[in-house]
Structures are given as structure tokens and as C-alpha cells.
DOVEXFI-130219 format. One line per field, with one value per residue (C-alpha): residue number from 1; residue in one letter; chain; x, y negated, z. Coordinates in steps of 0.001 Angstrom, whole numbers, plus 500000, padded with zeros to 6 digits. Last residue first. Layout:
# residues N
pos: c(NUM,...)
code: c(A,...)
unit: c(A,...)
px: c(X,...)
py: c(Y,...)
pz: c(Z,...)
END
This chain:
# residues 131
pos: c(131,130,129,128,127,126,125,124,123,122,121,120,119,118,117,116,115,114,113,112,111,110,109,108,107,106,105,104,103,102,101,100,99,98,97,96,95,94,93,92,91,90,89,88,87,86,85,84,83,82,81,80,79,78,77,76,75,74,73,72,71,70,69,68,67,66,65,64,63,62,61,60,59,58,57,56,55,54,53,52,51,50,49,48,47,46,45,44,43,42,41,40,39,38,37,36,35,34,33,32,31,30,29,28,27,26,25,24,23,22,21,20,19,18,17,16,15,14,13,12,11,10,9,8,7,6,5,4,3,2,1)
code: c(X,X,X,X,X,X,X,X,X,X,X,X,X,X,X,X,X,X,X,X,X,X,X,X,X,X,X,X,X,X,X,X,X,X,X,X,X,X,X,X,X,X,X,X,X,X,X,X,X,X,X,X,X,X,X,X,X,X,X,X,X,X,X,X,X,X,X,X,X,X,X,X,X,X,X,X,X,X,X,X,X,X,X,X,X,X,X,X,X,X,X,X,X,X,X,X,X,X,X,X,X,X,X,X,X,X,X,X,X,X,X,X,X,X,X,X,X,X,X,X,X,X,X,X,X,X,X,X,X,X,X)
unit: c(A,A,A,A,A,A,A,A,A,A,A,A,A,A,A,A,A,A,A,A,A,A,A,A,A,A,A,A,A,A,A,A,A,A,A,A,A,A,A,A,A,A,A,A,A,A,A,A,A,A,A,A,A,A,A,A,A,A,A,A,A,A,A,A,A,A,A,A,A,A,A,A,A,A,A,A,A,A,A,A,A,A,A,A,A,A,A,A,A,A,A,A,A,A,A,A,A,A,A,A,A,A,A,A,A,A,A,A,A,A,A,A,A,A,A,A,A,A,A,A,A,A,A,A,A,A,A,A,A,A,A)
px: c(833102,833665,831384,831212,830092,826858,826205,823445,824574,828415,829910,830271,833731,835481,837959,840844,840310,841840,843091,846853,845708,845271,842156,840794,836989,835312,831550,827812,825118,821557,818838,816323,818675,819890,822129,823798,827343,828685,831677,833214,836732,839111,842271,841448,838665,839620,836398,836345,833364,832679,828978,827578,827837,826568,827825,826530,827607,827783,831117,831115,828447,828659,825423,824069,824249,824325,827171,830728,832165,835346,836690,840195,840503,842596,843299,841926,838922,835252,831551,827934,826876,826164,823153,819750,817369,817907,820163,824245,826476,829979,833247,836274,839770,842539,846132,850175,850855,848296,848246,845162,843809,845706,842934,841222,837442,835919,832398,830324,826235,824494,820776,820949,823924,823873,825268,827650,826339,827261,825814,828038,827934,830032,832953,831956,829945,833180,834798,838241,842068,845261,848716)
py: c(125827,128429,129843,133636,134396,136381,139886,140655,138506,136805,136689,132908,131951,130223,127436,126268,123736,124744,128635,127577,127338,130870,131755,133031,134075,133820,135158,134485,135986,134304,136598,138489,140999,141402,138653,138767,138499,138694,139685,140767,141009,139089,138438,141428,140837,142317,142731,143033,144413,143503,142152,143852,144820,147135,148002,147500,148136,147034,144539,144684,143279,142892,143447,142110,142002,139262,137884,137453,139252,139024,138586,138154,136547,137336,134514,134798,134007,136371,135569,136335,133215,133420,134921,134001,136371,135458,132364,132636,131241,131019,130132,128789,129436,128154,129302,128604,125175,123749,120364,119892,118278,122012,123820,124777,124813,124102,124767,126193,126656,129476,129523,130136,130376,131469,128377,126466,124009,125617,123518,121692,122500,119792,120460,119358,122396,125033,122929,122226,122573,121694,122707)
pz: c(877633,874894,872665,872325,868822,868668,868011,870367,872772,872862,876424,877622,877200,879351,878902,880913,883113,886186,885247,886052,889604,889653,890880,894398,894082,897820,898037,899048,897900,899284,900909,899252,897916,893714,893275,890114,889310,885835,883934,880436,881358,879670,882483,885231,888169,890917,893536,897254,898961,902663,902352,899446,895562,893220,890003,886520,883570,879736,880575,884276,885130,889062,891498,894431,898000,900830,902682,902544,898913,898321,894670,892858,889780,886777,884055,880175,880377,880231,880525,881683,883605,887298,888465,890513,891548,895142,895293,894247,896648,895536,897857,895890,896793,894108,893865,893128,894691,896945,897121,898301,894772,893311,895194,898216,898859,895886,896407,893686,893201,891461,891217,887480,885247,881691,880032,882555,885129,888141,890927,893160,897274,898411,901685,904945,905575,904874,907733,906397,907817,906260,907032)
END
């Protein structure tokens, strides 16, 4: 059994196209020697957004704090403390902090997802590209 303080664990940003104000923390993965998933806690800043984009692996939400919105493909839905999102393989997705305070939630991958690609959704008629 392991334990972690969420504060002793980095804050990265997320670098992908799209994103703004987002930042990542890996809290429990395949490096911990966990065998089938992957928790990671978001925090997205006030106007800020991850990228629009879809893979190929579900992903399971929960939202901790704040409120927002999800793009889910052409719509929008909102979001707030106590929602919990599925995210099925190739939806078009996006989470956007609408509030004034910082979004904060858990997505739980697969741990077959680590390093696949992503591909940011394609804009008025664009290829996606992959990253």
C-alpha cells in the first residue's frame, strides 16, 4: 500500500496544443506499480481550458472543486463540484473552466493509454494531428 500527500506530488503544465491554464499531477500510475489504472488530478485556472481532443481509451471523470463546462463534441454541458463524467474511447472532448475559482478534477485512465497519442480535434475542416 502506498500513501501520497496530493502537495508533495509536481504540478506539470499541459503542454499540448489547445491547452491554457491547465496543469497535471500524476498521482498514481504504472511508476507506482500499479497494475491496471492511472489517477491524475487536473486543475484548470479561470478562463483557462484543456485542449479539444479525442483517443482511443475511456476515462472516467470526478470533478472536486470549482465549475465549468465539458465539450462534448459540438456541446456543451456544465460542470461542478460532485459531477462525475465517462468519457467513452473517441469522444470529441474539452473542459473549460467557467467560475472564478480554479477547476479541479480526478481522470482515471487505463494504464494502457500511457503514451499513446491524442489527437487534437480538427477546426474548421482540418486534419486532427496527433501528439
Amino acid at each position: 500500500m502506498q500513501i501520497k500527500k496530493l502537495e508533495n506530488v509536481p504540478a506539470n503544465e499541459v503542454t499540448m496544443e489547445g491547452a491554457t491554464g491547465c496543469k497535471v499531477r500524476w498521482l498514481i500510475g504504472e511508476k507506482d506499480s500499479a497494475p491496471t489504472f492511472a489517477m491524475r488530478e487536473f486543475e484548470v485556472e479561470p478562463g483557462g481550458h484543456t485542449p479539444k481532443h479525442f483517443h482511443d481509451y475511456e476515462h472516467e471523470i470526478y470533478v472536486i472543486a470549482g465549475k465549468g463546462t465539458i465539450v462534448d463534441g459540438d456541446k456543451e454541458k456544465p460542470l461542478a463540484a460532485g459531477d462525475v463524467v465517462l468519457v467513452s474511447p473517441n469522444d470529441v472532448h474539452q473542459f473549460r473552466n467557467t467560475g472564478k475559482e480554479p477547476m479541479r478534477f480526478l481522470c482515471l485512465i487505463p494504464n494502457s493509454a500511457t503514451g499513446k497519442s491524442v489527437s487534437v480535434a480538427p477546426e474548421c475542416g482540418l486534419e486532427p494531428k496527433a501528439v
